[in-house]
ROMI-55285 format. One record per residue (C-alpha): residue in one letter; x, y, z. Coordinates in steps of 0.02 Angstrom, whole numbers, padded with zeros to 5 digits, always signed. Each point is the difference from the previous one (the first is absolute). Layout:
BEGIN
AXYZ
...
This chain:
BEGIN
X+00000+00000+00000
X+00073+00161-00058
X+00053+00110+00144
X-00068+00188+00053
X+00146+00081-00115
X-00028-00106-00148
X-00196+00018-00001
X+00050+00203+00007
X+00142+00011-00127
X-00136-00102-00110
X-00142+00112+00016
X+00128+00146-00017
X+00083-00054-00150
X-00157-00020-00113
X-00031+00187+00031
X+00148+00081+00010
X+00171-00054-00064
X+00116-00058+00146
X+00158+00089+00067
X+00127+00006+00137
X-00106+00143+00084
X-00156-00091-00006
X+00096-00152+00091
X+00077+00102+00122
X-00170+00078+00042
X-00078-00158+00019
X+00141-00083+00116
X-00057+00149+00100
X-00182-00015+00028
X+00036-00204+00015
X+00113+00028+00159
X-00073+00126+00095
X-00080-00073+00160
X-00206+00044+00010
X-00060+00023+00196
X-00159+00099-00051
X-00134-00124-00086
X-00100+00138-00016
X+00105+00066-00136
X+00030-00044-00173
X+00168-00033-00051
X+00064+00034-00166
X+00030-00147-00077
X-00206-00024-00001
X-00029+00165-00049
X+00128+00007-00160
X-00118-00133-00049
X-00134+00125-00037
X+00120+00137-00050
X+00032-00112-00133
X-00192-00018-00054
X-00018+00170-00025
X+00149-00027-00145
X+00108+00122+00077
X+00207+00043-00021
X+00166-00048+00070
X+00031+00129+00097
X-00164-00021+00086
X+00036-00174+00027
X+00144+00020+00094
X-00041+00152+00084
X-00174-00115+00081
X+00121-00127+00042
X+00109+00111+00103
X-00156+00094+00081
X-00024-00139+00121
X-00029+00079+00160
X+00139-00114+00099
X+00105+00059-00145
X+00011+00181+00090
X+00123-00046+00116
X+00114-00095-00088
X+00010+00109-00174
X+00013+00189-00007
X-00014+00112-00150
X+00174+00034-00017
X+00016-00210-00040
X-00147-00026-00084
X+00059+00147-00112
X+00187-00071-00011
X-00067-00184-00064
X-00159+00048-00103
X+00020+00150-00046
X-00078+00197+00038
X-00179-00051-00078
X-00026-00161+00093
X+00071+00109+00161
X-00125+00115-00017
X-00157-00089-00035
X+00040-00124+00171
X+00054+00147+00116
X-00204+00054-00072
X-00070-00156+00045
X+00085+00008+00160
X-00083+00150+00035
X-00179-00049-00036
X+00017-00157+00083
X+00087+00073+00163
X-00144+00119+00031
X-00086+00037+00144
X-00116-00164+00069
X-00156+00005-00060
X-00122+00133+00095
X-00183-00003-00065
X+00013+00185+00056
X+00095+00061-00157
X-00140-00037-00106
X-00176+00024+00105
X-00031+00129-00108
X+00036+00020-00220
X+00083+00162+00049
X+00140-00135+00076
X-00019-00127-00115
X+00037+00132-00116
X+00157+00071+00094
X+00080-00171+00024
X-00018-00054-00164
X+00103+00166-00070
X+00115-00032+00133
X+00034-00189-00066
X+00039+00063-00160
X+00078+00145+00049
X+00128-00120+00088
X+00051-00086-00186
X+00078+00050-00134
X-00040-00115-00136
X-00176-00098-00009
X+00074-00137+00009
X+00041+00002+00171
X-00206+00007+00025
X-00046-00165-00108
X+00135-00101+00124
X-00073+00076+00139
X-00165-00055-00045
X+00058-00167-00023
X+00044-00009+00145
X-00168+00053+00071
X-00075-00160-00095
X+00129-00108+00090
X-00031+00058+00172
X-00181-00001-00004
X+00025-00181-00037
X+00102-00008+00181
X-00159+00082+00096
X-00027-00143+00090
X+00174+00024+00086
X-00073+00182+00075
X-00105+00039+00141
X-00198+00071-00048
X+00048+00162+00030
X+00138-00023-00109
X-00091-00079-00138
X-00145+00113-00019
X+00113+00145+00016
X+00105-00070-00155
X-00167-00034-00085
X-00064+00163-00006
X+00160+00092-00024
X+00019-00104-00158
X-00173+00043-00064
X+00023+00223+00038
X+00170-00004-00026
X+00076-00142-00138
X-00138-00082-00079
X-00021+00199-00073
X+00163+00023-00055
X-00020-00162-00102
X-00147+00047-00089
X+00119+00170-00041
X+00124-00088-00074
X-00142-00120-00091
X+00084-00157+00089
X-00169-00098-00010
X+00055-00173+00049
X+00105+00069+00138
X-00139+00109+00076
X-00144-00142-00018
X+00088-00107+00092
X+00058+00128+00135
X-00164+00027+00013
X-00096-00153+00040
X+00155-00062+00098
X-00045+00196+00121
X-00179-00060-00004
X+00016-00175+00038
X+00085+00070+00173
X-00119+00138+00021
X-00165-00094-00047
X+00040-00195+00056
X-00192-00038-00005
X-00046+00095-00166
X+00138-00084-00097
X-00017-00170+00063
X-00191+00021-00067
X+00033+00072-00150
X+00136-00125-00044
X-00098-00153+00073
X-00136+00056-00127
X+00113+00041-00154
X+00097-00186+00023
X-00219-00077+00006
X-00029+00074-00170
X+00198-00029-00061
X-00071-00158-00105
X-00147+00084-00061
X+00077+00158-00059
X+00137-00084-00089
X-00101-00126-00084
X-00097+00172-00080
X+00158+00117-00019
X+00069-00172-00093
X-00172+00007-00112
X-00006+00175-00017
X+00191+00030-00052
X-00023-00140-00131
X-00136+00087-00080
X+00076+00168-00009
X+00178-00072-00056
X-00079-00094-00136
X-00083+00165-00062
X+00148+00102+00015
X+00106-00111-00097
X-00143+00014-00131
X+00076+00180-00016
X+00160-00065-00025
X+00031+00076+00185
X+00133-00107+00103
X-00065+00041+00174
X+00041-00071+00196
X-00144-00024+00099
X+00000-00042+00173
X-00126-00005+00144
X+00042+00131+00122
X+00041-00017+00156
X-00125+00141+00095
X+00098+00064+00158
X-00080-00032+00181
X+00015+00187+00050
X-00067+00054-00172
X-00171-00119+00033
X-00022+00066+00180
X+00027+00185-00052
X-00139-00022-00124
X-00100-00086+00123
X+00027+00125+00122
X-00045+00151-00123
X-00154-00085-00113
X-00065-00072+00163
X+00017-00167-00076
X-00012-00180+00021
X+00158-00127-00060
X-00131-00082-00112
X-00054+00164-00076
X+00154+00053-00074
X+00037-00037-00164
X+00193+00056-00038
X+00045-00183+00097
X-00028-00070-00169
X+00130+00112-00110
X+00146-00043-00138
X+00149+00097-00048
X+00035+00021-00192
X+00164+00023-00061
X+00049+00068-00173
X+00137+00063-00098
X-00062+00184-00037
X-00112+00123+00040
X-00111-00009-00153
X-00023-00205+00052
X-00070+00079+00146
X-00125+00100-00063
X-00042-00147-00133
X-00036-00122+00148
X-00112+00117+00089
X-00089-00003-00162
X-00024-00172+00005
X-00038-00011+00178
X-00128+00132-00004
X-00107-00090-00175
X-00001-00163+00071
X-00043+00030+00168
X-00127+00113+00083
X+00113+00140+00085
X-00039+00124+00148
X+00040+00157-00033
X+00039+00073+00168
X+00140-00108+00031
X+00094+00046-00137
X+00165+00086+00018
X+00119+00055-00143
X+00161+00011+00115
X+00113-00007-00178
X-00076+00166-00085
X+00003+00075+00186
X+00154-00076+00104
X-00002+00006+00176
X+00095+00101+00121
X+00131-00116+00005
X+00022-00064-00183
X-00136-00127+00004
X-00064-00072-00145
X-00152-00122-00059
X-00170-00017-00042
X-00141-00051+00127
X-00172-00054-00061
X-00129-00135+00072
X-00126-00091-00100
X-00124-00144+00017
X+00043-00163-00041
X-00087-00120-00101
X-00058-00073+00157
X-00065+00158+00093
X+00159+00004+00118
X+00073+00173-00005
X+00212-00004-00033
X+00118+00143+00002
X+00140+00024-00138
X+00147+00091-00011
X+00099+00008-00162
X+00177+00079-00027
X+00154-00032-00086
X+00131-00091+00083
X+00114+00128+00000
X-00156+00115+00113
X+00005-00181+00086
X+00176+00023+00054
X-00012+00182+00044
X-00158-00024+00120
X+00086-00169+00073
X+00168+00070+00030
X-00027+00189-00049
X+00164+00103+00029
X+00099-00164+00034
X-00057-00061-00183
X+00140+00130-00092
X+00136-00125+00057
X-00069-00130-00089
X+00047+00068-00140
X+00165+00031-00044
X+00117+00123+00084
X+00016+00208-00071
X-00186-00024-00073
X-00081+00141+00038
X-00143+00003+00062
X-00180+00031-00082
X-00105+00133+00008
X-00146-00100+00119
X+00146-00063+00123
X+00073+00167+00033
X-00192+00079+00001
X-00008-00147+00139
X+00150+00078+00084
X-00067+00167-00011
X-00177-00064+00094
X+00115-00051+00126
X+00097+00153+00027
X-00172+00095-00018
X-00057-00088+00170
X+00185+00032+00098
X+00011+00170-00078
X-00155+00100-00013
X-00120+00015-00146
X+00020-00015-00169
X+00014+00182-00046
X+00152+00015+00090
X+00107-00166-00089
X+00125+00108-00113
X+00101-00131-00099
X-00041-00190-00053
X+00113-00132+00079
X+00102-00092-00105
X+00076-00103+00130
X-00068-00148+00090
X+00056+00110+00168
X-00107+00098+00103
X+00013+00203+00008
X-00076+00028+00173
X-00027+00168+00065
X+00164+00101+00064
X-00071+00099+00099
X-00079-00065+00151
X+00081-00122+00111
X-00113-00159+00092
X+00029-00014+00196
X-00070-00116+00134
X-00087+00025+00152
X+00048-00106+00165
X-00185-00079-00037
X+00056-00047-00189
X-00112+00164-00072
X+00092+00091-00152
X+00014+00182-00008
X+00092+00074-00164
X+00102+00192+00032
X+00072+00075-00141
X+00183-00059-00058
X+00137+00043+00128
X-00146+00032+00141
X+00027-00011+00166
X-00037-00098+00189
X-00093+00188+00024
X-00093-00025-00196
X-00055-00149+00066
X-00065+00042+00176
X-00103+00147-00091
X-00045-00126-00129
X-00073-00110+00125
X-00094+00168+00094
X+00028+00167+00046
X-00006-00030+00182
X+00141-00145-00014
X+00126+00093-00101
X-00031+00163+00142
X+00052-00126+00161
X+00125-00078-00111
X+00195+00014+00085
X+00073-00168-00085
X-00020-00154-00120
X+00041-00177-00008
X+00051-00054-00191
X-00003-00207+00006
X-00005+00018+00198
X+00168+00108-00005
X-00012+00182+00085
X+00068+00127-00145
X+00006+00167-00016
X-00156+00106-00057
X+00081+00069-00171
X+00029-00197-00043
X-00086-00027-00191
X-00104-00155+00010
X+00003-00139-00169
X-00141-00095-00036
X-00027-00174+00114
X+00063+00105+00126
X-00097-00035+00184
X+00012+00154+00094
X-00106+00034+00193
X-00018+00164+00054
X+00062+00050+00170
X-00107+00140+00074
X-00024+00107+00149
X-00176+00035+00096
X-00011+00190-00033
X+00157+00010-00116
X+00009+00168-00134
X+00078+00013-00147
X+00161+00078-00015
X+00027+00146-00117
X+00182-00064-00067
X-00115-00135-00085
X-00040+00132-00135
X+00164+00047-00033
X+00038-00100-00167
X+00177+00003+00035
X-00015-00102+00149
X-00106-00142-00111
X-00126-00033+00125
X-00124-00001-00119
X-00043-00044-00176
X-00156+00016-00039
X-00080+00185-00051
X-00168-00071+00110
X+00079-00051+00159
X+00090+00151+00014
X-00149+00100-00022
X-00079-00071+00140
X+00121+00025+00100
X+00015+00184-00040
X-00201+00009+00019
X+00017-00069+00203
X+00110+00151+00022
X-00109+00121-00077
X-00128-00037+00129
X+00109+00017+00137
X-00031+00126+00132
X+00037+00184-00049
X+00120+00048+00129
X+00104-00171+00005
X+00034+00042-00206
X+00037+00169+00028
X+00121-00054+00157
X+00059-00148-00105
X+00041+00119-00168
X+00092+00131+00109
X+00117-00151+00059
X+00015-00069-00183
X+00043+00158-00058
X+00148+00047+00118
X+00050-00167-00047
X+00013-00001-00178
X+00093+00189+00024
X+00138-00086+00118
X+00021-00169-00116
X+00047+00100-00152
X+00085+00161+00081
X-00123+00111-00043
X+00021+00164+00113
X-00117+00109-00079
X-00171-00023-00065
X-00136+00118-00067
X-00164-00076+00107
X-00118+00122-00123
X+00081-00033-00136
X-00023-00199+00009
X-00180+00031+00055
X-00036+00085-00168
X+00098-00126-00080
X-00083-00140+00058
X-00150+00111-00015
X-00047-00041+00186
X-00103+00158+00072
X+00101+00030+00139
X+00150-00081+00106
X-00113-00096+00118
X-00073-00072-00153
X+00172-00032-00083
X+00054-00099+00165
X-00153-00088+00028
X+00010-00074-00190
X+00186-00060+00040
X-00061-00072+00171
X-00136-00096-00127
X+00103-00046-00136
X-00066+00096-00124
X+00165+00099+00002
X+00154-00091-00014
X+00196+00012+00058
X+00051-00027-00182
X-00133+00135-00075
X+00078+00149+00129
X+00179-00077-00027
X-00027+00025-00200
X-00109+00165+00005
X+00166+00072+00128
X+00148-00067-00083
X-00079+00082-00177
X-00074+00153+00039
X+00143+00116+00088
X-00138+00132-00013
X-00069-00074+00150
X+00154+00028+00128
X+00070+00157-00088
X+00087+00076+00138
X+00102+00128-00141
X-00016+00175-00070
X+00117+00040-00068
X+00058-00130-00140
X+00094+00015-00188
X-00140-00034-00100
X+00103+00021-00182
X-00120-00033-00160
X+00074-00134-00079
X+00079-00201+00054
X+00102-00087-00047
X+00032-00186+00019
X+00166-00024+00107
X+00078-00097+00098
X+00074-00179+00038
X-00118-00018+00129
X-00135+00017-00122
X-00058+00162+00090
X-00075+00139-00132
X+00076+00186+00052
X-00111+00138-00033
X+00089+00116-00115
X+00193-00043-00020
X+00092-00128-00092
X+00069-00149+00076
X+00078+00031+00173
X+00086-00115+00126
X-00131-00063+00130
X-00016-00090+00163
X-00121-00086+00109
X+00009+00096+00163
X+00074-00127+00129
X-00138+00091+00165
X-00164-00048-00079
X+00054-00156-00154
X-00151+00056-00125
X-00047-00140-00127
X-00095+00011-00161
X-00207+00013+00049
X+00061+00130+00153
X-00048+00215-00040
X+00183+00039-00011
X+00082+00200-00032
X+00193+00008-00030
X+00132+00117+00098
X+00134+00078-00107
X+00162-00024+00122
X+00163+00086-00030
X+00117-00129-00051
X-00104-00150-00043
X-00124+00033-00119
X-00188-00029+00054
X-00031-00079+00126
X-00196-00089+00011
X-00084+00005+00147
X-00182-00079+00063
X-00131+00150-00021
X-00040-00003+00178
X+00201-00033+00061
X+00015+00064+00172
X+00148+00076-00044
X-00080+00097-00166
X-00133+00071+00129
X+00122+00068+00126
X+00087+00088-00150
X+00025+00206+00052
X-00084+00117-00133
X+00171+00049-00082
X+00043-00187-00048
X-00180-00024-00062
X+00056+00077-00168
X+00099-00154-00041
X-00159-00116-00008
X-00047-00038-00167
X-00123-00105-00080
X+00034-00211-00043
X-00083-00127-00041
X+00030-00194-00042
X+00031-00011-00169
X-00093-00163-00097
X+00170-00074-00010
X+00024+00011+00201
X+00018-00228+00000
X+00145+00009+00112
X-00005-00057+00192
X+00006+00102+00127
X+00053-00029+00171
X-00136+00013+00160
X+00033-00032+00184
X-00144-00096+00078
X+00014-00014+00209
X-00122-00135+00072
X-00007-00056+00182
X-00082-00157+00034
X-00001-00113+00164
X+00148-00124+00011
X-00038-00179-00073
X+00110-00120-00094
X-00016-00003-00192
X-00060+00200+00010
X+00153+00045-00151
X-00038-00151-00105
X-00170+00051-00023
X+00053+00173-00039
X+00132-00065-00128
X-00137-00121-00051
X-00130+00163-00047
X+00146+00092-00078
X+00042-00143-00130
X-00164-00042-00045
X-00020+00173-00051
X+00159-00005-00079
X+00053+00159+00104
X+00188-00004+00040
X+00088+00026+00169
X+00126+00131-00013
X+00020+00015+00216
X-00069-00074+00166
X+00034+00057+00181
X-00083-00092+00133
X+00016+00044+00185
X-00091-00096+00148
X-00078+00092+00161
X+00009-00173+00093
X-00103+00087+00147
X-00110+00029-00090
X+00001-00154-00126
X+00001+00121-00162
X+00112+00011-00157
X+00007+00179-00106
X+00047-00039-00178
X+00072+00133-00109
X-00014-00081-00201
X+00064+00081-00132
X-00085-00046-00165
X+00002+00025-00177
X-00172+00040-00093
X-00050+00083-00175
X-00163+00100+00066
X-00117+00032+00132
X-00128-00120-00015
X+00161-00136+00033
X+00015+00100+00179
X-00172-00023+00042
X-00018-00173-00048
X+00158-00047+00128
X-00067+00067+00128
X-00147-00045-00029
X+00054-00207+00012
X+00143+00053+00139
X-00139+00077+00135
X-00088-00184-00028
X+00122-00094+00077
X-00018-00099+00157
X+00062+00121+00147
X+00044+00150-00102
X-00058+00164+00079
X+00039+00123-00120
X+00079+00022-00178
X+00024+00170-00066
X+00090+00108-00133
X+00147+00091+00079
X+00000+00181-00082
C-alpha cells in the first residue's frame, strides 16, 4: 500500500509538474507533529487547493502555512529556499490563520461583518492568499467535532457573515456551498438531519427521473447537432431550507430538488438549448433568469428556467458553457487553470472588480480595472481589534487616541494609555491592521491640549481631533482664559520671544479683544505654531524702531542668503547674542570692521541700542537662496533618569537634525540635569518641531530657545 508521500506526490504530479521545491515543501508538512485535532493540517488541505486547479507557488506556499509550521520556519527561510513570492503568500496565510479566536461579537451586527471582512483582505496582498484560506475553512469545519458548542456554533456563524461572503465575491461556488452547509449542519443539527434524511428517501426516485428526463433532452439536443453534458444537480441543503424558510414551504412542495446542469461549448449553444427546452416543455416564466446577458456581481454566468415535465413534476435547469462552469465552480481560482501570463478576461476581472466594490465602497468610486489576479484594498484606513474581538477601522497611520475617539467620545476624553497586543506603548504609536489594542482610561480623565499639536503625532485623524478641540470649547470661561494666559507666556519663553504686540495679534487673529484672543488659545482654536508663524514673519508686530535706512531699492546679497536693502553684496554675519535662523523677523547692524552683522528683530541687544547707534540698522531679509544651517542653542532641564540623552539623540536623528554641542550639568540635590544643545537647523518651523518632541519626554520640565 502506497505510503502518505507517495499518495501526495501522485495527486500532485497529475496537476502540476514536480520539482525539488514542491518535495521540499512536502517533507515539511509530512514531519511536522499535529497536537490540535481541531485543526486542519496542510497536507489535507493542498488536496483541495489542488481542485480548485491552482499554481505552484500556491502549492507550496499552503504547504508551508501549516500552523505548527510557525515556529519552526520564518520568512527569512521560507524566502531563502522558495523564493520572495512563495514567502509572501505564507507569511499572508499566517496572518489570517493566526487571528484573533473566534468571538461571535465581531460580527452581531453587518456593520462588523462588514469591517472584518475588509480587514481580512486588507491583511493580503494577492487573492490568492484568500482561496487557501478558505480552504482551510472547509477543512476545519470538517474537525468541529474536536471543539466545544460554543466553539462550534461560533465557527458556524462566523463562516456564514464573514467567509461564506467572500466566496460568493470571488464566485468560488463549490467552495462556498460546501462552507455553507458544513456552517449549517453545526448551527441547525435538527434541520439538516431532516432535510438530508428526506433528500437520501427520494435519492432513488429522483434519479430514476433526472436519468429519464436527461435522456430525453440529450437525445433532442444531439438532434441539433449540439454535443451537450447533462447532469442531475445536486440541490444544496442550505439552499432548500432558505427557500423553505422564505416561500413558507414544505420539502415536498419545492420543485428545484429535481434540476440538471447543461453544459455546452458556447454561448450561442446556450441560447439554442433554452430554445429547445422552452418548445418541448411547458415553462414558467417567473423563474426564469438570464444570468449570461446580465452577469452577476461576481462574474456569474448561466441560464435558470423551470418547466413541467411530461409527467407533471416540475424540474429546474441551468444551462452554461463549461468554461461559465469553471468560472462559477472555481471563479477567481479558475485563471490558473489555464496557462500562466494569460490575461485575464473581461467577466473575471469585472468579478474582481464586484469584489473590490464590496471592500472598497461603491461602484462610482472604482477608478481603474484590475488586471491582476491580486487584490487593491483600500490604503487608507487601517482595521484594529477590540479586547472583545470588535473591529474598528481609523484612517492610515491613526492612533491608540483615533481609536479611543473612534470607539466614543467619552473613551478617547478619560484616555491616558493603550495596550497594542497586550503591550503598554506610547500614545503617538501608529497602529497596522490585525492590531489588538485596549484602552487604558481614567474615571474623570480630560484631554490634553498637546494632543492637537500635529507635531507631536498624537493624532491622525481630522475627526478625532475635532472633538477633542470641541470638549475645550465648552470649557468654563475663566479656566480658558487662565489656561491661554499660561500658554501664551509659554510659547513667548520656548522660542525667545521678548516682545509681542497683544493688539496687534488680536486683529490678526481677528479675535475682538485680548481676553478673547487668550480664551481661543486656552480652547485650541489658537495654536503655538499659528502665533510662532504670524511673529517670526511679521516684524511689524514687535517694531520697537524709528529710526531705520529704508533705501528704495534691494539687492540680493550675501553668502548667507540674506537680501540687503539697497547696496551690493557686503560681508555679513549672524550675530553670535541672539543666533537668528531663516523663518525669524530679522534687521542687520552695519559694524565697523566686519561688514553686517544680522541680528533677531527683537535681539535684546538691538533694543538696548542708544539713539546715535540706531542709524546703523538697516533693512534684511532672507534671501530665497538662504538653504544653509544655522546654529541654535536649545537649554532643557529635565528630572534625572537613566537613558534621558539617548532619547534626546534619538529625537535629533530621526529628524535628521545634527548635534553641533551638548553640556550637561547635574543638581544631585535636587535630582535635575540642565542641558545646553547646540543644533544645526535650516528654518523656524525645524525649531519648533524640536521642541516640540523634546518637552514630551518622560521627566523633562522645560525645553526652550536660548536667545
Amino acid at each position: 500500500m502506497p505510503t502518505k508521500r507517495e499518495q501526495l506526490v501522485k495527486v500532485i504530479s497529475e496537476k502540476i509538474n514536480w520539482d525539488d521545491d514542491i518535495s521540499r515543501a512536502l517533507d515539511y508538512a509530512l514531519n511536522v507533529e499535529h497536537t490540535d485535532k481541531s485543526r486542519p493540517r496542510s497536507i489535507d488541505v493542498v488536496r483541495r487547493v489542488l481542485e480548485m486547479g491552482t499554481d505552484r507557488n500556491t502549492l507550496i506556499a499552503t504547504l508551508l502555512s501549516d500552523p505548527e509550521l510557525l515556529g519552526i520556519l520564518d520568512t527569512k527561510e521560507i524566502e531563502q529556499q522558495f523564493g520572495k513570492k512563495v514567502a509572501i503568500l505564507t507569511q499572508d496565510v499566517n496572518r489570517l490563520n493566526t487571528l484573533q479566536d473566534c468571538n461571535q461579537s465581531r460580527f452581531k451586527s453587518p456593520e462588523q461583518a462588514e469591517k472584518l471582512r475588509r480587514l481580512l483582505m486588507a491583511i493580503i496582498s494577492d487573492v490568492r492568499v484568500m482561496l487557501i484560506k478558505l480552504c482551510y475553512r472547509v477543512e476545519r469545519l470538517k474537525l468541529l467535532k474536536h471543539n466545544s458548542y460554543e466553539e462550534r456554533r461560533c465557527l458556524a456563524q462566523e463562516t456564514l457573515d464573514i467567509f461564506a461572503p467572500l466566496a460568493n465575491r470571488l464566485g468560488m461556488g463549490l467552495i462556498k456551498w460546501e462552507m455553507e452547509d458544513l456552517a449549517f449542519r453545526a448551527l441547525e443539527p435538527l434541520a439538516f438531519k431532516k432535510i438530508a434524511t428526506l433528500l437520501e428517501q427520494k435519492r432513488s426516485e429522483r434519479e430514476t427521473f433526472i436519468q429519464q428526463f436527461s435522456a430525453q433532452l440529450e437525445k433532442l439536443l444531439l438532434a441539433q447537432d449540439i454535443k451537450p453534458n447533462v447532469k442531475g444537480r445536486v440541490k444544496h441543503i442550505v439552499s432548500i431550507w432558505r427557500k423553505m424558510q422564505k416561500k413558507n414551504l414544505e420539502f415536498h412542495q419545492l420543485f428545484d430538488v429535481r434540476a440538471v446542469r447543461i453544459l455546452v461549448d458556447s454561448v450561442a449553444d446556450c441560447y439554442v438549448v433554452l430554445g429547445i427546452v422552452h418548445t418541448t416543455w411547458q415553462h414558467i416564466p417567473n423563474e426564469f433568469d438570464d444570468y449570461i446577458a446580465n452577469p452577476k456581481d461576481n462574474g456569474y454566468q448561466s441560464l435558470h428556467t423551470a418547466v413541467v415535465s411530461d409527467s407533471g413534476q416540475i424540474v429546474e435547469v441551468q444551462i452554461r458553457s463549461f468554461e461559465m462552469h469553471e468560472k462559477s465552480e472555481f471563479g477567481v481560482a479558475s485563471h490558473w487553470r489555464y496557462k500562466e501570463g494569460v490575461s485575464l478576461d473581461q467577466r473575471m476581472e469585472d468579478g474582481i472588480s464586484a469584489m473590490r466594490d464590496m471592500l472598497e465602497g461603491s461602484v462610482e468610486e472604482v477608478s481603474e480595472v484590475i488586471s491582476e489576479i491580486s487584490t487593491e484594498i483600500s490604503s487608507d484606513r487601517v482595521y484594529i481589534f477590540t479586547p472583545k474581538g470588535q473591529v474598528v477601522d481609523i484612517p492610515r497611520g491613526g492612533t491608540p487616541l483615533d481609536f479611543a475617539y473612534a470607539i466614543h467620545s467619552e473613551v478617547g476624553h478619560r484616555c491616558r494609555g493603550a495596550k497594542v497586543n497586550r503591550r503598554i506603548v506610547n500614545l503617538t504609536t501608529q497602529l497596522e491592521t490585525g492590531d489588538e489594542v485596549e484602552i487604558l482610561t481614567t474615571k474623570e480623565g480630560k484631554p490634553s491640549r498637546d494632543w492637537m499639536n500635529k507635531n507631536l503625532g498624537f493624532i491622525k485623524s481630522a475627526g478625532t481631533r475635532s472633538k477633542v478641540r470641541n470638549w475645550f470649547n465648552h470649557q468654563d470661561f475663566e479656566h480658558n482664559l487662565l489656561e491661554g494666559k499660561v500658554l501664551y507666556d509659554r510659547i513667548l519663553t520656548r522660542f525667545a520671544i521678548h516682545k509681542a504686540d497683544l493688539k496687534d495679534l488680536g486683529e490678526h487673529f481677528k479675535r475682538k479683544d485680548t481676553d478673547q484672543f487668550f480664551i481661543d488659545i486656552g480652547r485650541g482654536l489658537i495654536t503655538s505654531a499659528q502665533i510662532i508663524g504670524y511673529l517670526q514673519a511679521e516684524p511689524e508686530s514687535v517694531d520697537p524702531f524709528k529710526k531705520v535706512k529704508k533705501p528704495a531699492e534691494k539687492t540680493a546679497g550675501s553668502r548667507n542668503g540674506i537680501s540687503i536693502h539697497g547696496v551690493g553684496n557686503l560681508l555679513t554675519q549672524i550675530g553670535r547674542c541672539c543666533k537668528p535662523i531663516p523663518g525669524d523677523s530679522i534687521i542687520g547692524f552695519i559694524t565697523i570692521n566686519s561688514g553686517i552683522t544680522i541680528h533677531k528683530h527683537n535681539c535684546p541687544n538691538m533694543l538696548a541700542l542708544p539713539d546715535e547707534k540706531r542709524q546703523r540698522l538697516i533693512e534684511v531679509e532672507w534671501g530665497q537662496d538662504a538653504q544653509s544651517v544655522y546654529p541654535v542653542e536649545i537649554s532643557l532641564t529635565a528630572f534625572q533618569r537613566t537613558g534621558l540623552m539617548q532619547d534626546v539623540s534619538t529625537i535629533l536623528a530621526n529628524q535628521k537634525i545634527n548635534l553641533l554641542n551638548i553640556n550637561s550639568n547635574t543638581n544631585k540635590a535636587e535630582q535635575m540635569v540642565y542641558t545646553k544643545l547646540t543644533i544645526e537647523i535650516q528654518k523656524v518651523d525645524q525649531l519648533v518641531l524640536i521642541i516640540d518632541k523634546l518637552s514630551q519626554l518622560p521627566n523633562v520640565q522645560d525645553v526652550k530657545r536660548i536667545a
